[in-house]
DRENTORLUM-835696 format. One record per atom (N, C-alpha, C): residue in three letters; chain; x, y, z. Coordinates in steps of 0.1 Angstrom, whole numbers, plus 2048, in hexadecimal, padded with zeros to 3 digits. Atoms other than C-alpha are relative to their C-alpha. Example, Ala and Ser with C-alpha at 12.3 -4.5 7.8 and 13.67 -1.06 7.14 Angstrom:
2
ATOM   r c   u   v   w
ATOM ALA A 809 7F4 800
ATOM ALA A 87B 7D3 84E
ATOM ALA A 809 80C 800
ATOM SER A 7F7 7F5 800
ATOM SER A 889 7F5 847
ATOM SER A 7F8 80B 808
END
This chain:
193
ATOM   r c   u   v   w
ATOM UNK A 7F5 7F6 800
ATOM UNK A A04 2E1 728
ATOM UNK A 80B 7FB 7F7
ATOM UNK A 7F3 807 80B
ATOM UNK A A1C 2C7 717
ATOM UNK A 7FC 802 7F4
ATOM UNK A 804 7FD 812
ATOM UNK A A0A 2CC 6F9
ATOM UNK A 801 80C 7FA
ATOM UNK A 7FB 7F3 801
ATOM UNK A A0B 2EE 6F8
ATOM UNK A 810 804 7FF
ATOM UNK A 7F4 800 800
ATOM UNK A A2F 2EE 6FF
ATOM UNK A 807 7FC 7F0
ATOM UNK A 7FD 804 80E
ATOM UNK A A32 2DC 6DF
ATOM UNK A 800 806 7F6
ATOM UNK A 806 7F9 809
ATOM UNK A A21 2EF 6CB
ATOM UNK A 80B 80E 801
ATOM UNK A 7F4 7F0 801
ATOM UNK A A39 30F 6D2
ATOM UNK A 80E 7FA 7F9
ATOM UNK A 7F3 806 804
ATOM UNK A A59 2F3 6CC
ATOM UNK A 7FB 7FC 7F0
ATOM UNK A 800 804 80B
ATOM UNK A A48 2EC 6A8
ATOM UNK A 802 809 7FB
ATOM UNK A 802 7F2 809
ATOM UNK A A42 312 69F
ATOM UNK A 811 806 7FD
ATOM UNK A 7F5 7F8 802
ATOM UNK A A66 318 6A9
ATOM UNK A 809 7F9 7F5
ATOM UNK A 7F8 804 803
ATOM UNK A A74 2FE 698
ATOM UNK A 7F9 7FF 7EA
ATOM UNK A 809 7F6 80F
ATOM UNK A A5C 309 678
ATOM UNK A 80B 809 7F5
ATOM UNK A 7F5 7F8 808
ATOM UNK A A76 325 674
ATOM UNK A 80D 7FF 7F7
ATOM UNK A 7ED 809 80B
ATOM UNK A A97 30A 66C
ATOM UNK A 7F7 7FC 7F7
ATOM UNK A 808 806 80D
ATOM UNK A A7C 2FF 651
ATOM UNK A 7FF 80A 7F6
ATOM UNK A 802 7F3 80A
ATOM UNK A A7B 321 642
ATOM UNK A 7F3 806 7FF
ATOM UNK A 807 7FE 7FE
ATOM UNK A A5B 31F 649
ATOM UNK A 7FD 80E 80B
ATOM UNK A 806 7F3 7FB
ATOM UNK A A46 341 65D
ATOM UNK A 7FE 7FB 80D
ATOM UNK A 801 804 7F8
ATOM UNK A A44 33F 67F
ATOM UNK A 7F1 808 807
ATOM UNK A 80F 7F6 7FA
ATOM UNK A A1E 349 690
ATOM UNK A 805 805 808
ATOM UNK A 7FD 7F8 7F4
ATOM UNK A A2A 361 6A9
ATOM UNK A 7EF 800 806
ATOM UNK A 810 7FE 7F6
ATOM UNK A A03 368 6B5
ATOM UNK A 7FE 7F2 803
ATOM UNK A 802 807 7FA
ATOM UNK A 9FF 346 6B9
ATOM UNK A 80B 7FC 80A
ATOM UNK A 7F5 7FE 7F4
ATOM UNK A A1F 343 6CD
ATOM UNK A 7FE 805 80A
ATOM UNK A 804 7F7 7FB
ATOM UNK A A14 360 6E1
ATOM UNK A 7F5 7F8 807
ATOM UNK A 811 805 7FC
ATOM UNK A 9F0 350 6E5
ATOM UNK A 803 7F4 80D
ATOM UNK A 7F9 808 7FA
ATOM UNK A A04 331 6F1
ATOM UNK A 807 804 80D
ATOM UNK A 7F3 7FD 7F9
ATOM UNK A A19 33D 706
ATOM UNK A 7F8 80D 80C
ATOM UNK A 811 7F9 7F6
ATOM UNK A 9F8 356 717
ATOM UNK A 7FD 7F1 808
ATOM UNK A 80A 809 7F8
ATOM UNK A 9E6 333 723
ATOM UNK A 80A 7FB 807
ATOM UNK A 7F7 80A 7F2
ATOM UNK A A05 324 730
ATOM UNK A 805 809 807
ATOM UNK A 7FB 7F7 7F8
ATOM UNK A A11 342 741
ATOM UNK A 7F2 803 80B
ATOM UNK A 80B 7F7 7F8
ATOM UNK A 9ED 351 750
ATOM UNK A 7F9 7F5 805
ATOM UNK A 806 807 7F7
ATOM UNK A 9D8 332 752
ATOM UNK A 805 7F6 80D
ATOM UNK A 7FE 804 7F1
ATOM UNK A 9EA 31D 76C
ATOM UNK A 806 809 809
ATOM UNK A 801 7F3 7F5
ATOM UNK A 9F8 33F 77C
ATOM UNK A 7F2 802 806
ATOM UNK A 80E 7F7 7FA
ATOM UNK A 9D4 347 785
ATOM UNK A 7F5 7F1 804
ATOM UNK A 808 80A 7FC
ATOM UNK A 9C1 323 787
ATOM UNK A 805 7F3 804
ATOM UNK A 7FC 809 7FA
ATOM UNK A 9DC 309 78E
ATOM UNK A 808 7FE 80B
ATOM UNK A 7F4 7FB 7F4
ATOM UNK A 9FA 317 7A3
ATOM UNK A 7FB 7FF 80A
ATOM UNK A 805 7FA 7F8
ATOM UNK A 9E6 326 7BC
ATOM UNK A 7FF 7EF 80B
ATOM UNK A 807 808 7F8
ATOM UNK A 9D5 304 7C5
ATOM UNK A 80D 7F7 801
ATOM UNK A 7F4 809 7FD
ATOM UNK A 9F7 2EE 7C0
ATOM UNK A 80A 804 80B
ATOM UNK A 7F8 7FC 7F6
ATOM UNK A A0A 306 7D5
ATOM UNK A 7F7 800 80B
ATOM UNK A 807 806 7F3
ATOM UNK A 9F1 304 7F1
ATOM UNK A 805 7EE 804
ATOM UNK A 802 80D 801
ATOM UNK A 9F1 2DE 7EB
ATOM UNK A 80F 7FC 804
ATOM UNK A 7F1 808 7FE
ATOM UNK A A1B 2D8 7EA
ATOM UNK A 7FD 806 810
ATOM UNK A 7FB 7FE 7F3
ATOM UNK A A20 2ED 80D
ATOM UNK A 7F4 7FB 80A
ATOM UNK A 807 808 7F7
ATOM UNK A A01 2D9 81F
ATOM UNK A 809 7F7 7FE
ATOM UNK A 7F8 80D 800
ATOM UNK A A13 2BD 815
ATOM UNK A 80F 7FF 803
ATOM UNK A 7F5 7FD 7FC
ATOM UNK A A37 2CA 820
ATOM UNK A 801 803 812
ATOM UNK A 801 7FA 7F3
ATOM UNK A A27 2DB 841
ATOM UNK A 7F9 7F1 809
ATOM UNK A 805 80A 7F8
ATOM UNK A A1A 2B8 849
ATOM UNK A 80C 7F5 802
ATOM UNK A 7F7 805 802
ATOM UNK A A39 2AA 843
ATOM UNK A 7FF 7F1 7F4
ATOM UNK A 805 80E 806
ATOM UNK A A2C 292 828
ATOM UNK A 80A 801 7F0
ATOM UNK A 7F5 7FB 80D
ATOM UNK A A47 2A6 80C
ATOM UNK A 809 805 807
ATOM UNK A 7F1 7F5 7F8
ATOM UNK A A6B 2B5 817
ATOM UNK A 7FE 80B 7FA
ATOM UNK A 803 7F1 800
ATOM UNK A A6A 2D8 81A
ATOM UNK A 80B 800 7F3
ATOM UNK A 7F7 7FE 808
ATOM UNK A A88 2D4 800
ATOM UNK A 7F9 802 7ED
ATOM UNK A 809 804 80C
ATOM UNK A A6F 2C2 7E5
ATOM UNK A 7FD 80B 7FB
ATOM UNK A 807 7FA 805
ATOM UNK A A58 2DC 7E8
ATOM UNK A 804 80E 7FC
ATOM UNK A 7FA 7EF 802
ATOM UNK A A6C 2FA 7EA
ATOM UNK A 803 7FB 7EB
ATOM UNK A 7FC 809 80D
ATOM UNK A A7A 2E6 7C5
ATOM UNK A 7F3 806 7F9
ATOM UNK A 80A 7FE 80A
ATOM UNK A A59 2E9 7B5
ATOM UNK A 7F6 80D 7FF
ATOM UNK A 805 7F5 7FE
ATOM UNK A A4F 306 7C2
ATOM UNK A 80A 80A 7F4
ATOM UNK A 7F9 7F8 809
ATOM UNK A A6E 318 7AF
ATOM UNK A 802 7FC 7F7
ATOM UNK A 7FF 802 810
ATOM UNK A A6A 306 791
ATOM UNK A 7F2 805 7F9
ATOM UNK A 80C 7FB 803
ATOM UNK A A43 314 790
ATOM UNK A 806 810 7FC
ATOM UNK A 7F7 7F3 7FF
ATOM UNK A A57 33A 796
ATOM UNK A 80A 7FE 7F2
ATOM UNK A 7F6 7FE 806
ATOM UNK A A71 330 77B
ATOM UNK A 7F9 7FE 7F3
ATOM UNK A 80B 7FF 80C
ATOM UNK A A55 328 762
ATOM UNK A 7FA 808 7FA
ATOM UNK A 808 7F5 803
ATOM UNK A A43 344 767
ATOM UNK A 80E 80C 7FB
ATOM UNK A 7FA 7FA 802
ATOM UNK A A63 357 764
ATOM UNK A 804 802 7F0
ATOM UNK A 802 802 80E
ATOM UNK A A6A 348 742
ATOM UNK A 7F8 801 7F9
ATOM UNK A 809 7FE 80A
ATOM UNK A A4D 348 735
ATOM UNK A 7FA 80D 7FB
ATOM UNK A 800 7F2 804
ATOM UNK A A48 36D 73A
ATOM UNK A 80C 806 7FA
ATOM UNK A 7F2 7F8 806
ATOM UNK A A6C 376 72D
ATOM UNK A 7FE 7F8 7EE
ATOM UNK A 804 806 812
ATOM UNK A A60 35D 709
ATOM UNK A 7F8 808 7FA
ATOM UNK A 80A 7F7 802
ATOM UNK A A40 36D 708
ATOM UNK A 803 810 7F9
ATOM UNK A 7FE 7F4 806
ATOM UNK A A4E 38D 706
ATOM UNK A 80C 803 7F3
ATOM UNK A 7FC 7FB 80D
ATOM UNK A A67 386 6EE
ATOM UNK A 7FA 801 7F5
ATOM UNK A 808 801 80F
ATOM UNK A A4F 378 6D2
ATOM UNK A 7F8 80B 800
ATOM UNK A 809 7F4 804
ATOM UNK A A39 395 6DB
ATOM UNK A 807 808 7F7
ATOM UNK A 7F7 7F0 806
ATOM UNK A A57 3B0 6D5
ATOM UNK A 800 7F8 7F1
ATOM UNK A 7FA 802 80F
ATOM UNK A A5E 398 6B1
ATOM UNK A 7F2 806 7F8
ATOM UNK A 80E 802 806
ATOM UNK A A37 399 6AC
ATOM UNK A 800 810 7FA
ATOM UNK A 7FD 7F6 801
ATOM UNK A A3D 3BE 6AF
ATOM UNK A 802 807 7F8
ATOM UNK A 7F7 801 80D
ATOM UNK A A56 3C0 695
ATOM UNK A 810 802 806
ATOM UNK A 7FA 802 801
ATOM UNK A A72 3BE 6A7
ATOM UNK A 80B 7F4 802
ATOM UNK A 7F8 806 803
ATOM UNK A A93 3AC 6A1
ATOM UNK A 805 7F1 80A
ATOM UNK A 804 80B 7F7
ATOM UNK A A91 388 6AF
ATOM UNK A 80F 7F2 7FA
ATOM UNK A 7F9 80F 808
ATOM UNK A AAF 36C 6A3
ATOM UNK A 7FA 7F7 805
ATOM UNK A 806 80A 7FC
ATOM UNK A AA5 350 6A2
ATOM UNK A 808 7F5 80D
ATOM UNK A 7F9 7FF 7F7
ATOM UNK A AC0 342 6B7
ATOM UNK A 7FC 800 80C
ATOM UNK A 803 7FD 7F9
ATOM UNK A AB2 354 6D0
ATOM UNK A 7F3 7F9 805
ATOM UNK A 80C 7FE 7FD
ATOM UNK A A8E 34B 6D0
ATOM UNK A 7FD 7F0 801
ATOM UNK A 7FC 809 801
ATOM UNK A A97 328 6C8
ATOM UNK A 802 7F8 811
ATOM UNK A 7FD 803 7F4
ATOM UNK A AAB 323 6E9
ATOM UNK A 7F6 802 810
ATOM UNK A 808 7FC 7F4
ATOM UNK A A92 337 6FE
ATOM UNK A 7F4 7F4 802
ATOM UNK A 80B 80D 802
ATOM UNK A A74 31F 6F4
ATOM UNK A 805 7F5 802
ATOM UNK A 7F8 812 801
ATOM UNK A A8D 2FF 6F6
ATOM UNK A 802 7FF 811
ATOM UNK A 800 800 7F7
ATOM UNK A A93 30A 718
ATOM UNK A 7EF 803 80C
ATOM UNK A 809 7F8 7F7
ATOM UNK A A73 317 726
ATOM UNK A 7F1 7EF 7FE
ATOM UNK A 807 811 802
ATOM UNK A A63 2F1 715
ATOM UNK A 806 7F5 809
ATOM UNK A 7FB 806 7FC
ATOM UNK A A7B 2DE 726
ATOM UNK A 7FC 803 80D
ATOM UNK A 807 7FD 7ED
ATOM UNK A A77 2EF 74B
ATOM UNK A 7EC 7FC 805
ATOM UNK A 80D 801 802
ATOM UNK A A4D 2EB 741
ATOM UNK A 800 7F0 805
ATOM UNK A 801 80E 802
ATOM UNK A A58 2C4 73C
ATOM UNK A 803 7FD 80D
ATOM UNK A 7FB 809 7F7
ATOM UNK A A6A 2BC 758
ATOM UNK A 7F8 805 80D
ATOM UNK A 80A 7FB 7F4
ATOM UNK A A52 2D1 770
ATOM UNK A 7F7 7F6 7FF
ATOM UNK A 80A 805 802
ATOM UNK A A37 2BE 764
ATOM UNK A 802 7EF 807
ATOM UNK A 7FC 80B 7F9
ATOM UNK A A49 29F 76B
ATOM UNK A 801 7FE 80E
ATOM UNK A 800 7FC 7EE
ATOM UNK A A54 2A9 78F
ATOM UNK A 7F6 7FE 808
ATOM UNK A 812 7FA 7F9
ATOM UNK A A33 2B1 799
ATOM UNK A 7F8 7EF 7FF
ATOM UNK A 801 809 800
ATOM UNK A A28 28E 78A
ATOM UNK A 806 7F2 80A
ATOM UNK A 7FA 80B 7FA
ATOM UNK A A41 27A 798
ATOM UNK A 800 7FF 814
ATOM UNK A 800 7FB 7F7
ATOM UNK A A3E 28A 7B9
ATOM UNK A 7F8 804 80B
ATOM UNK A 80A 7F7 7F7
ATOM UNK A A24 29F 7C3
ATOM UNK A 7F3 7FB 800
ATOM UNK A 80C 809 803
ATOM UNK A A07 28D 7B4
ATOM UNK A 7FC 7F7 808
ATOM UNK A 80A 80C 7F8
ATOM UNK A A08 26B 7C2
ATOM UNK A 7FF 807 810
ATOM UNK A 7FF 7FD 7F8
ATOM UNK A A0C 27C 7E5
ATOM UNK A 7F1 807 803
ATOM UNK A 80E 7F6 801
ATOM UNK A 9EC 295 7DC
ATOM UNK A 7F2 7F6 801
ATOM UNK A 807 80D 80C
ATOM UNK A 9DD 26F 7CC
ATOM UNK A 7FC 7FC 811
ATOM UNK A 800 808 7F1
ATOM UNK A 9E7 260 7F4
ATOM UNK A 7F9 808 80C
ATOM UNK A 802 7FD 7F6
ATOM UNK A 9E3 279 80C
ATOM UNK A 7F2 80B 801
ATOM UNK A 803 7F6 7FD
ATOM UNK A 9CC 293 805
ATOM UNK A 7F2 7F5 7FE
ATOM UNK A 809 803 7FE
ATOM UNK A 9A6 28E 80E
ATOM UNK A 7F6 80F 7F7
ATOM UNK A 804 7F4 806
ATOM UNK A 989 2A4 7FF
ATOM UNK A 801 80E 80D
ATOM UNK A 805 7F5 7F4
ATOM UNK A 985 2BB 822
ATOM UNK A 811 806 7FA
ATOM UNK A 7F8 7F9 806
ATOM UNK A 9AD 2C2 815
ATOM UNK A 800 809 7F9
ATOM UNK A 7FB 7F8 804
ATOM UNK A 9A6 2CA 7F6
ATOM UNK A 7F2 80F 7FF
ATOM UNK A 80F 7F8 7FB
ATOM UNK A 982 2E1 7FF
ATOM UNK A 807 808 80B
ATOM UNK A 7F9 7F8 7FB
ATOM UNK A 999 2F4 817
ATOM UNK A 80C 809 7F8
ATOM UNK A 7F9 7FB 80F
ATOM UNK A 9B0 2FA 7FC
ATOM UNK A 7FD 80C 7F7
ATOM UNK A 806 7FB 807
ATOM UNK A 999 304 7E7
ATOM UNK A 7FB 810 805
ATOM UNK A 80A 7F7 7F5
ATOM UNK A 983 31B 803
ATOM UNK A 80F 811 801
ATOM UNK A 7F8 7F7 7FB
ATOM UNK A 9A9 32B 807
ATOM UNK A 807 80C 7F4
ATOM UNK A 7FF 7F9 80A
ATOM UNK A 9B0 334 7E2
ATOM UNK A 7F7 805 7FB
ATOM UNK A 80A 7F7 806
ATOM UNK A 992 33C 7D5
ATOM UNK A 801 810 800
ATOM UNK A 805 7F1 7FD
ATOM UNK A 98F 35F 7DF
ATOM UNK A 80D 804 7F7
ATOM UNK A 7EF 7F9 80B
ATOM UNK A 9B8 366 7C9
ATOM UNK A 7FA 7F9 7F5
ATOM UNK A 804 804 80E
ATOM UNK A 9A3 358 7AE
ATOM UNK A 7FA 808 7FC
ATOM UNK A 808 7F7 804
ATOM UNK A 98C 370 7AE
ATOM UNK A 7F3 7F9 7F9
ATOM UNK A 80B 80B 807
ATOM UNK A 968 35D 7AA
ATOM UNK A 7F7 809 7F7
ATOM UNK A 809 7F6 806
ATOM UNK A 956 37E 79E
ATOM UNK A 806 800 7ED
ATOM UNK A 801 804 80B
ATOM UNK A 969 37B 77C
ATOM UNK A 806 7F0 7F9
ATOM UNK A 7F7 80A 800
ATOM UNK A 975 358 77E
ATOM UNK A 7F8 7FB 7F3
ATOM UNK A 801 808 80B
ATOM UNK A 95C 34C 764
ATOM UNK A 805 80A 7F3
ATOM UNK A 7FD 7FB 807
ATOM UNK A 965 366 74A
ATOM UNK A 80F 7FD 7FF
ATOM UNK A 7F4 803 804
ATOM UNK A 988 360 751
ATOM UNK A 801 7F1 7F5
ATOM UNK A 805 812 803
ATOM UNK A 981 337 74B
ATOM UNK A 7FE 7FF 7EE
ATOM UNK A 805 800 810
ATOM UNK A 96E 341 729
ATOM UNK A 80E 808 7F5
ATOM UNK A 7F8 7F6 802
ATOM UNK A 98C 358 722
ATOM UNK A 80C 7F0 7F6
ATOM UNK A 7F9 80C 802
ATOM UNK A 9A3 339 725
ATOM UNK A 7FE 7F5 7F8
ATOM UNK A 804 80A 80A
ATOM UNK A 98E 31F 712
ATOM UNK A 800 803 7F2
ATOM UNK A 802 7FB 813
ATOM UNK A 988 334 6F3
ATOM UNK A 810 802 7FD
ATOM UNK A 7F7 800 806
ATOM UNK A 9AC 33B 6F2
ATOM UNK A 804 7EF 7FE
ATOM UNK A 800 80C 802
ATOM UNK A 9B1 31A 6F7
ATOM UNK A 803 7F5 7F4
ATOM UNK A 80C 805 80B
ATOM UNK A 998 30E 6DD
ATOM UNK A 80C 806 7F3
ATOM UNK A 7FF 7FD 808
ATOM UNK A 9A8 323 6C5
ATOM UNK A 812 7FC 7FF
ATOM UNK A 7F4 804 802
ATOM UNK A 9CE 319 6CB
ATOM UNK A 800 7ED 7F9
ATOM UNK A 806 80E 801
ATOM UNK A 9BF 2F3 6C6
ATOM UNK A 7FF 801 7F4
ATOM UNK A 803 801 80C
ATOM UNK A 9B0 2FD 6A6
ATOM UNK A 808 805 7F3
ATOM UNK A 7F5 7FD 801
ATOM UNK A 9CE 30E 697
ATOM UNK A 80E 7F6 801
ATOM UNK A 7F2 801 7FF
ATOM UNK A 9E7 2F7 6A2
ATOM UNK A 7FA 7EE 7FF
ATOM UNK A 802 80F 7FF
ATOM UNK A 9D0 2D3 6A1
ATOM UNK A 80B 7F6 80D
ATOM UNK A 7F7 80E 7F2
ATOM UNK A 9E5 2C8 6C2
ATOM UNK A 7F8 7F9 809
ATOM UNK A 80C 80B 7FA
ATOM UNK A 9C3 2B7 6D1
ATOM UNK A 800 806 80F
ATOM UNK A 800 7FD 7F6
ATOM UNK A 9CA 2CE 6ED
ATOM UNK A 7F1 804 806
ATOM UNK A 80E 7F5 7FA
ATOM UNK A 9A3 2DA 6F4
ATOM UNK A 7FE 7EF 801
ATOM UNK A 808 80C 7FE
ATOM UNK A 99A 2B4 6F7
ATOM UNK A 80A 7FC 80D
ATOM UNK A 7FF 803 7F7
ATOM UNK A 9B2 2AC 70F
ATOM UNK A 804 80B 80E
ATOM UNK A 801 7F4 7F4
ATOM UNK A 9B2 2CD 725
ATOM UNK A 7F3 803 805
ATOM UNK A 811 801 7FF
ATOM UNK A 985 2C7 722
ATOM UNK A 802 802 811
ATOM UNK A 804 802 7F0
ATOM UNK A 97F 2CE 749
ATOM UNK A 80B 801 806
ATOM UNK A 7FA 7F8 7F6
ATOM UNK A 99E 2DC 753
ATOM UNK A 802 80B 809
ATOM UNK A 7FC 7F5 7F4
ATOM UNK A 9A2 2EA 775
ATOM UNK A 80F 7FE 806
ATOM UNK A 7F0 801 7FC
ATOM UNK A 9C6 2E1 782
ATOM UNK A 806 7F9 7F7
ATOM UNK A 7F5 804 808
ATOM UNK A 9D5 2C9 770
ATOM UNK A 7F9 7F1 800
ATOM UNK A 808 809 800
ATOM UNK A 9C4 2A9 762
ATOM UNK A 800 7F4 806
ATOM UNK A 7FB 808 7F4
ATOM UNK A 9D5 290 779
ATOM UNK A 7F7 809 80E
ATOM UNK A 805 7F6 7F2
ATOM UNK A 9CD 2AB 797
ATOM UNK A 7F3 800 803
ATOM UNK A 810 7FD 803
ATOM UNK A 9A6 2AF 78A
ATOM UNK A 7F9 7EE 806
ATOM UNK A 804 80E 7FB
ATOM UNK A 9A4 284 78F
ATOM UNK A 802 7FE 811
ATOM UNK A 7FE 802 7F0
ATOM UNK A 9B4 28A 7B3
ATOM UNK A 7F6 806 808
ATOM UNK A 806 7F8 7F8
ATOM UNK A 9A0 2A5 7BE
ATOM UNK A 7F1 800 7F9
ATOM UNK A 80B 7FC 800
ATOM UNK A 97B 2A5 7C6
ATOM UNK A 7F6 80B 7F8
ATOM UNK A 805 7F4 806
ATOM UNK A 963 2C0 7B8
ATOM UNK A 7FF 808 80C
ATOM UNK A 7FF 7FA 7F7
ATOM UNK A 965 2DB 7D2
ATOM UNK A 7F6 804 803
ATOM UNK A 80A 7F6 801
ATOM UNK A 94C 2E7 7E6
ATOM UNK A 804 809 809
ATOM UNK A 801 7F2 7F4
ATOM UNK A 944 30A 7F7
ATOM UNK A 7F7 7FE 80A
END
């Protein structure tokens, strides 16, 4: 996801170069980090912080914390999204504008990422057993929707794939076998039903 983030901070910063800025790949960008952990990582993290708040093993303060910086993510990331769409459009975009939104919406991506690392991880690392995260799992599944979950998956790889190949950020090698988050994937077991 930090790589991706990047990849939007090079395109924008493309434009003080005089250089053209890919709006579709922006867009493309800015699709995987908005939809895929909305739909494949959240779900299981937000289960995962409030087990670990309702057991008292996080302050309710923490979690409420990372809870609204997941919400302030998604908020940004759909108010970016739709600007570069309207530019992609054809309309009128300063740069200024598009500049600050992406400087901001990379930096909140950063420091969530860190949060979560510094924080929520080792705790997930200590306390949680597989019967945790297989109840977890048993509880999200069904808001995943398993009937098109692999088409979604394939949905997500090929864009993926194709933001990777476009942008050479080595993101398809190190996102290979993402399901939550590649720290999260070493914590947590393979699930069963």
């Amino acid at each position: 996801m930090l790589q991706l983030a990047e990849v939007l901070i090079r395109e924008v910063a493309a434009i003080g170069h005089g250089d053209g800025v890919r709006l579709t790949l922006m867009c493309d960008v800015l699709r995987y980090l908005a939809r895929y952990p909305e739909q494949y990582h959240h779900p299981f993290e937000h289960a995962a912080l409030w087990r670990l708040a309702d057991r008292g093993l996080l302050a309710r303060a923490v979690a409420e914390a990372l809870d609204f910086e997941q919400r302030a993510l998604r908020y940004r990331g759909a108010g970016l999204l739709e600007q570069i769409q309207a530019a992609r459009a054809g309309a009128p975009l300063p740069r200024r504008t598009m500049v600050a939104a992406t400087d901001q919406y990379a930096v909140a991506l950063r420091e969530h990422v860190d949060h979560e690392e510094r924080v929520l991880l080792p705790l997930l690392g200590e306390y949680f057993v597989p019967e945790d995260w297989n109840e977890i799992a048993r509880a999200v599944a069904p808001g995943i929707g398993r009937g098109d979950a692999a088409r979604v998956a394939g949905y997500f790889r090929r864009l993926l794939a194709s933001i990777a190949d476009r942008t050479a950020c080595g993101c398809t090698t190190s996102a290979e076998g993402f399901k939550q988050s590649r720290r999260l994937q070493e914590l947590r077991p393979e699930v069963r039903s």
